[in-house]
BAPANU-727196 format. One line per 5 residues: number of its first residue (from 1); for each residue x, y, z of C-alpha. Coordinates in Angstrom, 1 decimal. Example, Ala and Ser with C-alpha at 12.3 -4.5 7.8 and 13.67 -1.06 7.14 Angstrom:
1 = 12.3/-4.5/7.8 ~ 13.7/-1.1/7.1
***
This chain:
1 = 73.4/-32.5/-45.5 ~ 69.7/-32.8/-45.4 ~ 68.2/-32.6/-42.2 ~ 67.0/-36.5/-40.7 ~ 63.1/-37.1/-40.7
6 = 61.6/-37.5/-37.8 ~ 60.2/-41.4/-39.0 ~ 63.9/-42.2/-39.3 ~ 65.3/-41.1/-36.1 ~ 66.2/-44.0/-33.4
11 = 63.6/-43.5/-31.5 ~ 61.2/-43.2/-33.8 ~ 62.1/-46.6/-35.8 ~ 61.9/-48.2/-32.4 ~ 58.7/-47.3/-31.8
16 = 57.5/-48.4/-35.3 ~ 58.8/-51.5/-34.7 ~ 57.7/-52.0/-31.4 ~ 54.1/-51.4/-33.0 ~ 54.8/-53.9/-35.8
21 = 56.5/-56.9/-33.7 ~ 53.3/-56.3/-31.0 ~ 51.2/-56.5/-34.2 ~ 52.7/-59.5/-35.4 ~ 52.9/-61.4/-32.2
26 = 48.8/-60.5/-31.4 ~ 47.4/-61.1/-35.3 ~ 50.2/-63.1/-36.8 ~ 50.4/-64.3/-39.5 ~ 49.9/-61.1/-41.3
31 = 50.3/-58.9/-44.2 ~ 52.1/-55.9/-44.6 ~ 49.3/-53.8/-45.4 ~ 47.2/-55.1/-42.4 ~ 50.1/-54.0/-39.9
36 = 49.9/-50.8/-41.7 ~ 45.9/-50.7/-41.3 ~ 45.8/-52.1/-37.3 ~ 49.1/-49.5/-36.3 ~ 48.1/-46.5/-37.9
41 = 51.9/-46.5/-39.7 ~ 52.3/-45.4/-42.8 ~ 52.8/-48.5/-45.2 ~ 56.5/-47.0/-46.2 ~ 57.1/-47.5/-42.9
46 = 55.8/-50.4/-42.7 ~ 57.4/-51.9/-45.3 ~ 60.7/-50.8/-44.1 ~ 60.9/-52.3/-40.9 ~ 59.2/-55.6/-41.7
51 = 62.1/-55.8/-44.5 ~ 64.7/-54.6/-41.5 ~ 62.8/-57.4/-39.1 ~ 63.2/-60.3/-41.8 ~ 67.2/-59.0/-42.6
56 = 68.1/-59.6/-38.9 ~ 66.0/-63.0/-39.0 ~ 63.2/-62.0/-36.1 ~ 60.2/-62.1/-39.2 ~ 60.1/-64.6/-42.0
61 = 57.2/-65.2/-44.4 ~ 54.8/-67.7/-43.7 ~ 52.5/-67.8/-46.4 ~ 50.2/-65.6/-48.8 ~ 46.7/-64.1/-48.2
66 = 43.9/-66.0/-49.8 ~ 43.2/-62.9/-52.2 ~ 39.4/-62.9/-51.8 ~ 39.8/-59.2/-52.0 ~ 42.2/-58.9/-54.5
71 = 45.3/-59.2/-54.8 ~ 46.9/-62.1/-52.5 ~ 49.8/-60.7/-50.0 ~ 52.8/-62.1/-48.2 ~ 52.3/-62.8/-44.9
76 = 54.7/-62.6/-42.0 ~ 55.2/-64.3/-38.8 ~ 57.2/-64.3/-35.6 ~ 60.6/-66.0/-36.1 ~ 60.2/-67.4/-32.7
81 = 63.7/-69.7/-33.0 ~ 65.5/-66.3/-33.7 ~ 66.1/-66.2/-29.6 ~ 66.5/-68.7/-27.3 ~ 66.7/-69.2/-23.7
86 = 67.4/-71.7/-20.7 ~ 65.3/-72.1/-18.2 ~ 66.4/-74.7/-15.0 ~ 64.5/-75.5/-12.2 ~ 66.6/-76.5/-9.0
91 = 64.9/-78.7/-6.6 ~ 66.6/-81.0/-3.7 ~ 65.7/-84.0/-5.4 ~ 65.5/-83.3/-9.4 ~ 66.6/-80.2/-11.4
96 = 64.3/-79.8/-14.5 ~ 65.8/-78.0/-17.4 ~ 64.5/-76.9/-20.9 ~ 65.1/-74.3/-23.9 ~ 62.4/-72.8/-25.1
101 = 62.4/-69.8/-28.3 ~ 60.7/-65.9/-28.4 ~ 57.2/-67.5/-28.2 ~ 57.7/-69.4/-25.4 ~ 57.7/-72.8/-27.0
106 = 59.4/-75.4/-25.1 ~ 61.7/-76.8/-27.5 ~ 63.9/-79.6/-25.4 ~ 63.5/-80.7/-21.7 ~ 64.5/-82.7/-19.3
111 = 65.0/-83.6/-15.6 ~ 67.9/-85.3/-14.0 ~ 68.5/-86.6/-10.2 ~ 70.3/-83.3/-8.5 ~ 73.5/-83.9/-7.8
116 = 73.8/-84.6/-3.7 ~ 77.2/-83.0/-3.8 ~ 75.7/-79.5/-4.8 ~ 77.8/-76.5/-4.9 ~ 79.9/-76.7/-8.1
121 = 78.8/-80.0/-9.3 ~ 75.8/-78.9/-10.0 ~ 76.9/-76.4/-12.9 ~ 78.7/-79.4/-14.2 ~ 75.1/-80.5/-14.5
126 = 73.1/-77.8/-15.5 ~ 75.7/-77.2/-18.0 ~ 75.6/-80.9/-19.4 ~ 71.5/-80.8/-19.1 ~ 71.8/-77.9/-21.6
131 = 74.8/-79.1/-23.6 ~ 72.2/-82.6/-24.4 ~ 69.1/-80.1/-25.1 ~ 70.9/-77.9/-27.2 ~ 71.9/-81.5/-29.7
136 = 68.6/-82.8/-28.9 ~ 66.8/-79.6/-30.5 ~ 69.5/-79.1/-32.9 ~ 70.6/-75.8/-32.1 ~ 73.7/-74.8/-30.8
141 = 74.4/-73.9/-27.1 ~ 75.5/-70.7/-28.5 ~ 72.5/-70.0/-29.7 ~ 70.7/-69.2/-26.1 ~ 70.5/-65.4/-25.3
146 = 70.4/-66.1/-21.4 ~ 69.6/-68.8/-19.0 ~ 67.5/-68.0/-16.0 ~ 67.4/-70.1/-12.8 ~ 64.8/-70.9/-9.7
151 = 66.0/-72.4/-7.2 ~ 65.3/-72.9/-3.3 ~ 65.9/-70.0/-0.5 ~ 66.7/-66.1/-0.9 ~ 69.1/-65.3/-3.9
156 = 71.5/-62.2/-2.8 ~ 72.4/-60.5/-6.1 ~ 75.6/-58.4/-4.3 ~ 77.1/-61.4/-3.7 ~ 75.3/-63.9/-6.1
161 = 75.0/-66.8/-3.2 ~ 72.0/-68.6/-2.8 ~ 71.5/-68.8/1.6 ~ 68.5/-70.4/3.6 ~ 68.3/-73.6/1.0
166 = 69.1/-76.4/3.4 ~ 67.6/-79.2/0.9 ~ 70.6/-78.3/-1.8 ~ 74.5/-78.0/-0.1 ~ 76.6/-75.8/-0.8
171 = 75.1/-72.7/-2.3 ~ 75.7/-70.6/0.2 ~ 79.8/-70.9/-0.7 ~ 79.8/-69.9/-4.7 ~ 78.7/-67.3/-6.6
176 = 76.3/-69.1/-8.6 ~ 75.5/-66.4/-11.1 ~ 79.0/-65.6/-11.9 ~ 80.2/-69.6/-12.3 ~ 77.2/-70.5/-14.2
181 = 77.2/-67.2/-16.4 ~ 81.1/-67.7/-17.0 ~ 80.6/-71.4/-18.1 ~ 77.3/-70.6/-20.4 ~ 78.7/-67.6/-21.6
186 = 75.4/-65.8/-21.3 ~ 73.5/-63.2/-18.9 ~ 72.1/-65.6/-15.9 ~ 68.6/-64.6/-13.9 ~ 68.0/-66.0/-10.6
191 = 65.5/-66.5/-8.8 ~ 63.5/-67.8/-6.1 ~ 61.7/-70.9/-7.7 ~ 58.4/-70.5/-5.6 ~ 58.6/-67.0/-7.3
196 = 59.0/-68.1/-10.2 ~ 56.1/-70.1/-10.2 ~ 54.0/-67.5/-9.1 ~ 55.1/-65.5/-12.5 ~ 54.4/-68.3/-14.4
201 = 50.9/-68.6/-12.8 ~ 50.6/-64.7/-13.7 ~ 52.2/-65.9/-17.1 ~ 49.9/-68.5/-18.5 ~ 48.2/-70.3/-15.6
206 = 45.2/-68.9/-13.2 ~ 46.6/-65.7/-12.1 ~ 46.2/-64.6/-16.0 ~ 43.7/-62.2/-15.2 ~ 44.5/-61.8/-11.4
211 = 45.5/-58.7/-9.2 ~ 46.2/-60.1/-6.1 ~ 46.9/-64.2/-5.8 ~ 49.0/-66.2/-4.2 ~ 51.3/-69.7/-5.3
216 = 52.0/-72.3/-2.5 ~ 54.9/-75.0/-3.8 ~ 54.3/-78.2/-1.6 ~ 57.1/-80.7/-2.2 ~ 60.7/-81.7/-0.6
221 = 59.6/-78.3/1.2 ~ 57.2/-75.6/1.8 ~ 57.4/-72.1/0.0 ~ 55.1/-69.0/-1.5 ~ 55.3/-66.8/-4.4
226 = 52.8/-63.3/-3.8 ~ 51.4/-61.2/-6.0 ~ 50.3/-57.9/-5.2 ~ 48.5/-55.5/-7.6 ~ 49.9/-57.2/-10.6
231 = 53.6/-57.4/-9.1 ~ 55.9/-59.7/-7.8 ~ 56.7/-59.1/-3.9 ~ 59.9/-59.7/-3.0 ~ 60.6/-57.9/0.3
236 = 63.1/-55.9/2.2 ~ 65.8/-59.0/2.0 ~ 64.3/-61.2/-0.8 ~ 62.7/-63.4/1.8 ~ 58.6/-62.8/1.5
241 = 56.8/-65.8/0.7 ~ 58.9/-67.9/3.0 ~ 56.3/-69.5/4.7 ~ 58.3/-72.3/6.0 ~ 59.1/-70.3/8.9
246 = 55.3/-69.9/9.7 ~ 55.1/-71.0/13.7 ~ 52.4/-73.3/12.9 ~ 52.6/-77.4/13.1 ~ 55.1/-77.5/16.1
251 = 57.3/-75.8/18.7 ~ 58.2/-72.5/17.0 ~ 61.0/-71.8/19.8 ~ 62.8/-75.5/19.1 ~ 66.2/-74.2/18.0
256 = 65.5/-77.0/15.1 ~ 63.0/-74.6/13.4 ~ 65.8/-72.2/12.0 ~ 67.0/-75.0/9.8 ~ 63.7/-75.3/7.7
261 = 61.1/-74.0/9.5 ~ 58.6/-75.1/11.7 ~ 55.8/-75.4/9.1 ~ 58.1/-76.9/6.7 ~ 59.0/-80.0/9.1
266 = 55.6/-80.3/9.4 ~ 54.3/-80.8/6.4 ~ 57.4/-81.3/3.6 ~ 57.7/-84.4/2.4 ~ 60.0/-86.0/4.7
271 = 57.4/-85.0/7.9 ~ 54.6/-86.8/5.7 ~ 56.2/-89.7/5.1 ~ 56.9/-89.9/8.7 ~ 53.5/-89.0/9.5
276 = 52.7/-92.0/7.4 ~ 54.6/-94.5/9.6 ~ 52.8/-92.6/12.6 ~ 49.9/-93.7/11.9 ~ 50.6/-97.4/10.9
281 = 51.6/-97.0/7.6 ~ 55.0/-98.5/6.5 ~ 58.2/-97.4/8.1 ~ 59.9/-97.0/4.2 ~ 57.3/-95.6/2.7
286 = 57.3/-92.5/0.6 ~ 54.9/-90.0/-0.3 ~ 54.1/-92.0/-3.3 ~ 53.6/-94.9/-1.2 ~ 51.2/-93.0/0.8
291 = 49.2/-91.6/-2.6 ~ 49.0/-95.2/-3.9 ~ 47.6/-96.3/-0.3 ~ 45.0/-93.3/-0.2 ~ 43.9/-94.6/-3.5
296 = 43.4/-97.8/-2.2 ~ 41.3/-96.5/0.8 ~ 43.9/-97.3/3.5 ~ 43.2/-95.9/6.7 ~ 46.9/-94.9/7.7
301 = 47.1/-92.9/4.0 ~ 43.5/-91.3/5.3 ~ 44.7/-90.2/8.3 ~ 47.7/-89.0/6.9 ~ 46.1/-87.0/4.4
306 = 43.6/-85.4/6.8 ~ 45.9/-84.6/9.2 ~ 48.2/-82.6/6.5 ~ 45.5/-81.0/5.2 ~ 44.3/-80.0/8.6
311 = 47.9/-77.8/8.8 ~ 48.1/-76.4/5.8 ~ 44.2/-75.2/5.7 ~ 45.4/-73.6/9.0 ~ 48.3/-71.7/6.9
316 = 46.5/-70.9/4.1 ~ 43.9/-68.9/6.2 ~ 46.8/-67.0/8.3 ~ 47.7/-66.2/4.1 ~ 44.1/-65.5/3.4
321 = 43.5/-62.4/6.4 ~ 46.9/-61.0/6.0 ~ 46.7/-61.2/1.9 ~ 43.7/-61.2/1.3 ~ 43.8/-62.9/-2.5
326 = 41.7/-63.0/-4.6 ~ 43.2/-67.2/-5.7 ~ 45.2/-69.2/-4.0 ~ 47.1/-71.8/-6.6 ~ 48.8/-74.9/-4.7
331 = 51.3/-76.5/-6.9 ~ 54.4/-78.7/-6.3 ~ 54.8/-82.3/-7.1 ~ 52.6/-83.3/-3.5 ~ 50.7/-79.5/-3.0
336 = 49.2/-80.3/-7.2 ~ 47.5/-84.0/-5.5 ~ 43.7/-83.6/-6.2 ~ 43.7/-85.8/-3.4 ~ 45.1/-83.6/-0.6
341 = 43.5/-79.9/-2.2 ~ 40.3/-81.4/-1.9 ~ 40.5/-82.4/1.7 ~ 41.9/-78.9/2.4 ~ 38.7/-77.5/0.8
346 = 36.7/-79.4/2.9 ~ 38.8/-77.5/6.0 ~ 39.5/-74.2/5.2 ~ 35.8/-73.1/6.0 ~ 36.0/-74.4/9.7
351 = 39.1/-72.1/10.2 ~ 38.4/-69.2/8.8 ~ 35.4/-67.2/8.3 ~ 36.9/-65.2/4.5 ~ 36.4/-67.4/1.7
356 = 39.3/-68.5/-0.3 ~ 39.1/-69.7/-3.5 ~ 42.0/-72.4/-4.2 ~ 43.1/-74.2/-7.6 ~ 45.4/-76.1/-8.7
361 = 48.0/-75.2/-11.0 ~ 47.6/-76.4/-14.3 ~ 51.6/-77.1/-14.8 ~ 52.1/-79.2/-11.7 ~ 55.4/-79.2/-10.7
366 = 56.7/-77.4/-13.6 ~ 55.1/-74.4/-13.0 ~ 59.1/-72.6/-11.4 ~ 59.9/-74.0/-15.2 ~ 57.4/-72.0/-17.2
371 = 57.7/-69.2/-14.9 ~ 61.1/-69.1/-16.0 ~ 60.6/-69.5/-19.6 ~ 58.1/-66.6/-18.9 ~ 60.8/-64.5/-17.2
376 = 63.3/-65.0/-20.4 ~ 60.8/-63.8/-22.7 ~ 60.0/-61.0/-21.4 ~ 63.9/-60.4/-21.3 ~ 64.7/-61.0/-24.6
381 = 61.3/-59.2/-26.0 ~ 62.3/-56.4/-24.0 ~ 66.0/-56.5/-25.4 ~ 65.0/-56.9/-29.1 ~ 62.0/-55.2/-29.5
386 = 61.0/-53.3/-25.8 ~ 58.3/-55.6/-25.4 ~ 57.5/-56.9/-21.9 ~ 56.0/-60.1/-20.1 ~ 52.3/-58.2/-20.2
391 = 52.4/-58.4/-24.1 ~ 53.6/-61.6/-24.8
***
């Protein structure tokens, strides 16, 4: 039997296609011989695992060179529908769910009310969410390669429960990964949603090009994803970033304080509203309410606005000396109001003497989605073609 060349070996036709996928994902659409040229692989080569690529449907030919130089050539591109993947969002008020392909595209989305039951009911619903995607996009649900899912408080992968999320019952009592996995029939990721975020901002958003940045989620609650020379920090029990417990905003010692934190029930939603009511504003009013008001130059939504900003400046620069970031990115559905990041500008340099740079992030309050999209790509480049997150 004649002996096996070394460009046919295993290891050696993953790395040639590894080079040619990366090629097509950076320069595509492309010929052939132009993978060939920008690879350094020989055009046999080449040719062989483009025609291996398009047999298992991850390439498929998009067109012909305009033969200005000769000869016109087929041109390939990325199948991106070739792999799917869920990504769901878990918030206390509204899970947002979407499917998105190999490019990252979001294909089908969508955000329902979260179920106040929690616990199991709310697979029933992130498996119904997906379920109406999958028709809507016209693909089938078996079609998604895995599903990965944010949500509130520290994930603990030995026993797949989901502990210090007070805003969502009953995830502490289930094995949310298993359940969800078993009903799907796919892998399931979890993760903490502010972190998620955060990898989304390193994904697409302002910490593209950063080091060392930080993502604060203001919404139903308070929470922060941290990246530290280009990676994620989780910490010794999955809990870093949870900056709801920071003692600033009230009594740190009030028993109370374990439930969701003393910054947290000082400037989550349900405090501002409250704040609102403080300070002569209307006792039903919600955050909204108090936006609307603001807008209108109300001097209860004023005061309310300055006085949030006034704590959260205050956390941001306890962040800023013990992090030392180079960008701080607020997001969330109240921490992305132009309204309140501006007053917090106008603060932050009469608490602390280090400059910090803050933006907002460009997806709102989807950015746990798109960090989650982010986070299946990289799976399922890594899977097919040993691609990761930094090359998408």
């Amino acid at each position: 039997m004649a002996a096996q060349t070394t460009s046919s070996t295993p290891i050696a036709r993953k790395i040639s296609t590894n080079a040619a996928v990366r090629t097509v994902l950076a320069k595509g659409p492309i010929s052939r011989a132009d993978i060939a040229k920008l690879t350094g692989l020989s055009k046999q080569t080449v040719s062989e695992v483009v025609q291996d690529l398009i047999d298992e449907g991850w390439l498929r030919s998009s067109g012909r060179t305009d033969g200005k130089r000769g000869r016109s050539a087929i041109t390939y591109e990325l199948n991106a529908r070739a792999g799917l993947a869920a990504s769901i969002d878990l918030g206390g008020a509204k899970i947002a769910v979407a499917i998105g392909d190999l490019l990252g595209t979001i294909i089908a989305e969508t955000v329902v009310p979260t179920d106040p039951r929690g616990g199991r009911h709310l697979v029933d619903q992130f498996e119904a969410s997906l379920h109406a995607l999958a028709a809507e996009a016209d693909v089938g649900i078996g079609d998604l390669r895995l599903a990965v899912l944010g949500t509130p408080g520290v994930f603990d992968p030995a026993t797949g429960q989901i502990r210090a999320a007070p805003n969502v019952p009953g995830l502490e009592s289930i094995d949310m990964r298993r359940l969800l996995g078993g009903r799907l029939g796919i892998p399931v990721l979890i993760e903490n949603d502010v972190n998620l975020a955060a990898l989304g901002e390193q994904w697409r958003g302002h910490g593209a090009d950063k080091k060392n940045f930080a993502f604060i989620a203001l919404g139903t609650g308070i929470g922060m994803g941290i990246v530290a020379n280009g990676a994620l920090v989780r910490g010794a029990r999955g809990a870093a970033g949870e900056i709801c417990f920071l003692p600033l905003g009230g009594d740190p010692f009030d028993p109370r304080s374990f439930t969701l934190g003393t910054l947290e029930s000082a400037v989550g939603s349900a405090a501002i509203a409250r704040r609102y009511a403080g300070f002569g504003g209307p006792e039903d009013s919600t955050v909204k309410d108090l936006f609307s008001a603001f807008a209108a130059g109300g001097p209860s939504a004023t005061a309310t606005i300055e006085e949030t900003a006034r704590l959260i400046a205050v956390a941001i620069a306890a962040i800023g000396v013990i992090l030392d970031p180079e960008i701080v990115i607020l997001g969330g559905n109240i921490g992305s109001r132009p309204e309140l990041v501006d007053a917090i500008r106008r603060l932050l340099p009469r608490c602390t003497p280090y400059p910090i740079r803050l933006e907002i992030s460009q997806f709102g309050g989807r950015a746990a989605l798109i960090g989650g999209l982010g986070v299946a790509v990289r799976h399922m480049h890594d899977d097919l073609f040993g691609i990761g997150l930094k090359d998408v």
